[in-house]
C-alpha positions as CSV (number, residue, x, y, z in Angstrom):
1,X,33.0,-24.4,-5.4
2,X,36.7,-25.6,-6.1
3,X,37.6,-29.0,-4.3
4,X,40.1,-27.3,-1.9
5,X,37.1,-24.9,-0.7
6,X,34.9,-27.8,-1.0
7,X,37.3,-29.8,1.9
8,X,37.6,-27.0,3.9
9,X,33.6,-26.4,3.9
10,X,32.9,-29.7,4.7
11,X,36.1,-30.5,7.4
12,X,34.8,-26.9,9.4
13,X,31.1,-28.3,9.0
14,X,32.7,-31.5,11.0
15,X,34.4,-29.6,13.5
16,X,31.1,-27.7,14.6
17,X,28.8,-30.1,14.6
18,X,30.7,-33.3,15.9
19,X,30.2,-33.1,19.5
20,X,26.4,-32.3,19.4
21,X,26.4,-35.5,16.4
22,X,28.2,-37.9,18.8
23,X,25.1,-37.6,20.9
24,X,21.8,-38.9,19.1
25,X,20.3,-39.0,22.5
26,X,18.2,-35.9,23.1
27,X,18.8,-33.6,25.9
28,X,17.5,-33.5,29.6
29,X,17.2,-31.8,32.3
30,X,19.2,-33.1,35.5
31,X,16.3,-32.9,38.1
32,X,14.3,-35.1,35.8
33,X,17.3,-38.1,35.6
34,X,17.9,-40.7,38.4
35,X,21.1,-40.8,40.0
36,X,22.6,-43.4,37.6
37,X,21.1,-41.9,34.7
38,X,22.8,-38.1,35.6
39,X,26.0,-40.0,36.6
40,X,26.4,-41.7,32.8
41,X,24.8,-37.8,31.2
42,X,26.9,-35.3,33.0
43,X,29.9,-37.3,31.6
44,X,28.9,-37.8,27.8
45,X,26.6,-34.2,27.5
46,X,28.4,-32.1,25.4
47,X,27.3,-29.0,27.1
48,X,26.2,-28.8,30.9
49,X,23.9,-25.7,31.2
50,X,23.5,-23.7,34.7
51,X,21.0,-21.6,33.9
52,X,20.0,-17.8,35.7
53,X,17.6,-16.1,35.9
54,X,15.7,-13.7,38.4
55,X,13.0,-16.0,40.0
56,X,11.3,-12.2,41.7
57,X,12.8,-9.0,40.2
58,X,10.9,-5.9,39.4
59,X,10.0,-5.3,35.8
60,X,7.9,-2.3,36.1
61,X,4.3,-1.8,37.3
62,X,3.0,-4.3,34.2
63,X,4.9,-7.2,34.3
64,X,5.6,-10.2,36.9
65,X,8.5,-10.1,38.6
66,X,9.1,-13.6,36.8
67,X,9.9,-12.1,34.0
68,X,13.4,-13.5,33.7
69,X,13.0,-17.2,34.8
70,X,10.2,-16.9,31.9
71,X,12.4,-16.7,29.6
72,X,15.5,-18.5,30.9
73,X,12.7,-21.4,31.2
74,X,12.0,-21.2,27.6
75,X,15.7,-20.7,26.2
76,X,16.5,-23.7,28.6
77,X,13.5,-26.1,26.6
78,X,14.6,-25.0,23.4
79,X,17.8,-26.3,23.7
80,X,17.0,-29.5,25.2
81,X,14.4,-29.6,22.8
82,X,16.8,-29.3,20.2
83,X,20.4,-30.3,21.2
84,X,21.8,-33.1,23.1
85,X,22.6,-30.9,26.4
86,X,21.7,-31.2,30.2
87,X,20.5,-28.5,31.6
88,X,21.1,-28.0,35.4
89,X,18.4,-27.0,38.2
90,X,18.2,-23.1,37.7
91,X,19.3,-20.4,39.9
92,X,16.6,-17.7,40.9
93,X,18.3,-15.7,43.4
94,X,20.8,-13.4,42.6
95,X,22.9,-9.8,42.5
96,X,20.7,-7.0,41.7
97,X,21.7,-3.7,42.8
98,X,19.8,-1.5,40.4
99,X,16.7,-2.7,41.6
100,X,17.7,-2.9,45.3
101,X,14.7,-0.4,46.1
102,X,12.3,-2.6,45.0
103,X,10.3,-5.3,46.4
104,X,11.6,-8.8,45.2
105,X,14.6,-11.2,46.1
106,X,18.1,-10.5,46.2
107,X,21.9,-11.9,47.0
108,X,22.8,-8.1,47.9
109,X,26.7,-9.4,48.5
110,X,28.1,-10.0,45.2
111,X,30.7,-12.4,46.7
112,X,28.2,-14.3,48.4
113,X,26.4,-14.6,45.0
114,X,29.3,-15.6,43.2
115,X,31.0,-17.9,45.5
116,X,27.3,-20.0,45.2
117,X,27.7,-20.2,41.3
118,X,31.1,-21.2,41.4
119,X,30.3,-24.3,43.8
120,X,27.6,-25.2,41.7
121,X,29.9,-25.2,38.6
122,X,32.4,-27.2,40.6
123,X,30.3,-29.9,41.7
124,X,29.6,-30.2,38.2
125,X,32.9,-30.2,36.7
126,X,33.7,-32.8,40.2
127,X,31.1,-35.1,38.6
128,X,32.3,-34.9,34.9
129,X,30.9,-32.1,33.3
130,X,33.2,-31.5,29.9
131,X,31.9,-27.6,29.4
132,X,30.1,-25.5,30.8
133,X,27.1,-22.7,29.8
134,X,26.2,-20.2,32.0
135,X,23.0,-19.1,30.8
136,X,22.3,-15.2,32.3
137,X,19.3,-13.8,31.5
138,X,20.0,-10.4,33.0
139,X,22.6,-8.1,30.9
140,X,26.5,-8.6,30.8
141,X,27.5,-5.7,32.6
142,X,25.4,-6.4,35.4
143,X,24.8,-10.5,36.8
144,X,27.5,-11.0,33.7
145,X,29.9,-9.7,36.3
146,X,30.3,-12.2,39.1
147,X,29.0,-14.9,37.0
148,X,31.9,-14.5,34.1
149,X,34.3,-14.2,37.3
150,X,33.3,-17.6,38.0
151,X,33.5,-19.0,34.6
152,X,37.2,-17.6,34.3
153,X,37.7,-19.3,37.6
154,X,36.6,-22.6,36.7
155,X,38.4,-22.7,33.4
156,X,41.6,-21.6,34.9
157,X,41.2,-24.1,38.3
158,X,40.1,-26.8,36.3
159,X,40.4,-26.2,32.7
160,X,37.4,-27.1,31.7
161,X,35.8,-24.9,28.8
162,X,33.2,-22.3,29.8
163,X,30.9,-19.8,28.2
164,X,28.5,-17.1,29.3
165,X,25.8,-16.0,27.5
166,X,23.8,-13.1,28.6
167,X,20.3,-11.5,27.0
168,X,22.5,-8.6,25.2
169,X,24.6,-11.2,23.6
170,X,21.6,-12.7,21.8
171,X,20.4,-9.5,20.5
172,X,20.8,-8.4,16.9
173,X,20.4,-5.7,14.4
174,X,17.0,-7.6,13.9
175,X,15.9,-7.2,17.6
176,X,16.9,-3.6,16.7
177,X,14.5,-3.5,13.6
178,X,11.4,-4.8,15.9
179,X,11.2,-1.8,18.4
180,X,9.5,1.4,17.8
181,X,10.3,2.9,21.3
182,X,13.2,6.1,21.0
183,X,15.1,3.8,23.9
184,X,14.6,0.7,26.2
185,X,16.1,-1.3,28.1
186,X,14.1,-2.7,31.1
187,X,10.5,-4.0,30.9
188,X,10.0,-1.9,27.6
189,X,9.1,-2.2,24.8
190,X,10.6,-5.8,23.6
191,X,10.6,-7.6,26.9
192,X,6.7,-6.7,27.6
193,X,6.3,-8.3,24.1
194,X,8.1,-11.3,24.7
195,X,5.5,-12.0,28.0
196,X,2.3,-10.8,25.9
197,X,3.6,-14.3,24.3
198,X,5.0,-16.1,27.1
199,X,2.6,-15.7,29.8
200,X,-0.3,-13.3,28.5
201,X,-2.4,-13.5,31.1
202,X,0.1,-12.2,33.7
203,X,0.5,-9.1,31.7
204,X,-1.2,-5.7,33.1
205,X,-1.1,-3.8,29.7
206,X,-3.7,-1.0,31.9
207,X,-0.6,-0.8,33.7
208,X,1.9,0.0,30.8
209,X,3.4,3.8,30.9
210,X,6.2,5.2,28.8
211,X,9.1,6.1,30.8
212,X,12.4,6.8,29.0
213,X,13.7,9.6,31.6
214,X,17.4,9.7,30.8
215,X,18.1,8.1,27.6
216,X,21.0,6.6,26.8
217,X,24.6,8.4,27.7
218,X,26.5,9.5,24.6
219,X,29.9,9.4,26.0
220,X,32.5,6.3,26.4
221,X,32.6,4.4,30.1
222,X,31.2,1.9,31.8
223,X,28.2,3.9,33.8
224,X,26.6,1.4,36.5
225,X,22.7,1.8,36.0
226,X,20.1,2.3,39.0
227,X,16.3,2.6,39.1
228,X,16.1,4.6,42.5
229,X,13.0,5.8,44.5
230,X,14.7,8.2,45.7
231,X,13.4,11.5,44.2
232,X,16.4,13.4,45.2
233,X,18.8,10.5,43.1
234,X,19.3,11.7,39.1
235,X,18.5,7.8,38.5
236,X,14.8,8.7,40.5
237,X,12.2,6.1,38.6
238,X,8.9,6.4,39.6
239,X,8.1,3.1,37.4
240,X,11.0,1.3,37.8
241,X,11.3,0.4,33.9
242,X,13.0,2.3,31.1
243,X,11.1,2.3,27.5
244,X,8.1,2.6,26.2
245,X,6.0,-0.8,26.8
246,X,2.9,0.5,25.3
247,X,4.1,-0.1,21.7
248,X,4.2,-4.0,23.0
249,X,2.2,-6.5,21.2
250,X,2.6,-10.6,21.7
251,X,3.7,-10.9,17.8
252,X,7.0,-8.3,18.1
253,X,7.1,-10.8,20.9
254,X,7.3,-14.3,18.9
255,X,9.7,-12.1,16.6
256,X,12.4,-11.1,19.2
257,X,12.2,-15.0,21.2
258,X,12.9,-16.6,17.7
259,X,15.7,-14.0,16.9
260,X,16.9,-14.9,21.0
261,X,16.9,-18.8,20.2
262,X,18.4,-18.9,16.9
263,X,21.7,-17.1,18.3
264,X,20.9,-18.8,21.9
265,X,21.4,-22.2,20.0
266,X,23.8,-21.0,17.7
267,X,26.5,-20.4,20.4
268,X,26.0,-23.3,22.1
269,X,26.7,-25.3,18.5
270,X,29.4,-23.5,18.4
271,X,30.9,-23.9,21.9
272,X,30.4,-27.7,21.5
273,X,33.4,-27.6,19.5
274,X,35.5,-26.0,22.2
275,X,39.2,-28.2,22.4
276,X,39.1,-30.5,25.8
277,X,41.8,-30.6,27.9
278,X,44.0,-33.6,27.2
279,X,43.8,-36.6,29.6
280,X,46.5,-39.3,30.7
């Protein structure tokens, strides 16, 4: 390596890390601080984190309807395990319209939905929050919507840096090289794996079926999806999953969380070097 190369190397190695070094104290989460402890930490953290994930959504006739907060949980302890962050109280209730028909807890008006996240963010950003993670663990074209609304909200309002990572955003060709199922999606193959690791004994494997009625579309477009029980509805689910969740076991499960934490922390390294607005 030249010297040029050699500066450049090391000046971009400075750039990324630098915020996250600045802070040798390790992260937290808010609900755990006293008042004049989260006053100082929401001002020096790096990276405020509002995390979401389904607190009671349906994830087939196998798998608790925790299922996301599981994981959101576990990406949220990772990172405060690891990185000088503060991670807000989490949000469990939320926009679900493709799995409306099922039991389970829902903000059915998007609007409604959004208009919460975005005074949580504010309060945050009124209190000295420098940038902002939304952590979804639903997909992006689905809670991604109203939640990336917000974020484009708060960063034009208040210019404060923002960044929305969803489940499909930390998946990779690896994730890809894990699953044996012909399609998935939705409490399939990968995601049953994940809580035959996180929370085995809530797992009803008996239960498991292989349902991948559809497939995949193979034209361009944005196509909204729906698990109905409506048997007269082409999206008709009679299991209210879409993959094969038989082919699960707990160590494809260790594989596709480390793959999800490795880019989970990897963006929020990254977004720590996001430019700050300039003060007077």
């Amino acid at each position: 390596m030249n010297v040029m190369k050699r500066w450049h190397w090391m000046v971009g190695g400075l750039l990324l890390a630098g915020p996250m070094q600045a802070q040798q104290q390790p992260g937290a989460f808010l609900g755990e601080l006293t008042w004049p402890e989260a006053e100082q930490r929401i001002q020096q953290a790096p990276l405020v984190i509002i995390p979401f994930g389904a607190g009671a959504k349906e994830h087939g006739p196998h798998l608790p309807m925790n299922a996301d907060a599981v994981v959101m949980d576990y990406l949220c302890r990772k990172a405060v395990e690891t990185l000088p962050v503060l991670v807000a109280p989490p949000i469990l209730h939320g926009w679900f319209p493709a799995f409306r028909d099922y039991p389970g807890t829902e903000v059915a008006d998007p609007e409604v939905f959004q208009n919460y996240v975005f005074e949580v963010a504010r309060s945050l950003v009124r209190q000295g929050a420098k940038r902002l993670v939304f952590l979804n663990t639903g997909i992006t074209r689905a809670t991604g919507l109203p939640l990336s609304i917000v974020a484009r909200e708060i960063r034009v309002q208040y210019g404060v840096p923002t960044l929305v990572v969803s489940w499909d955003d930390l998946e990779t060709d690896a994730m890809d090289e894990l699953q044996e199922q012909p399609a998935g999606g939705h409490a399939d193959e990968i995601e049953t794996s994940i809580h035959l690791y996180l929370q085995p004994e809530r797992v009803k494997m008996e239960r498991a079926v292989r349902d991948v009625a559809g497939g995949r579309k193979s034209y361009p477009g944005y196509k909204p999806g729906l698990f109905s029980r409506n048997p007269d509805d082409p999206a008709y689910s009679e299991t209210g999953l879409f993959g094969d969740p038989t082919l699960a076991t707990a160590e494809k499960g260790k594989k596709a969380l480390a793959i999800l934490t490795a880019e989970w922390l990897k963006a929020l390294r990254g977004f720590a070097s996001a430019k700050l607005r300039k003060t007077k």
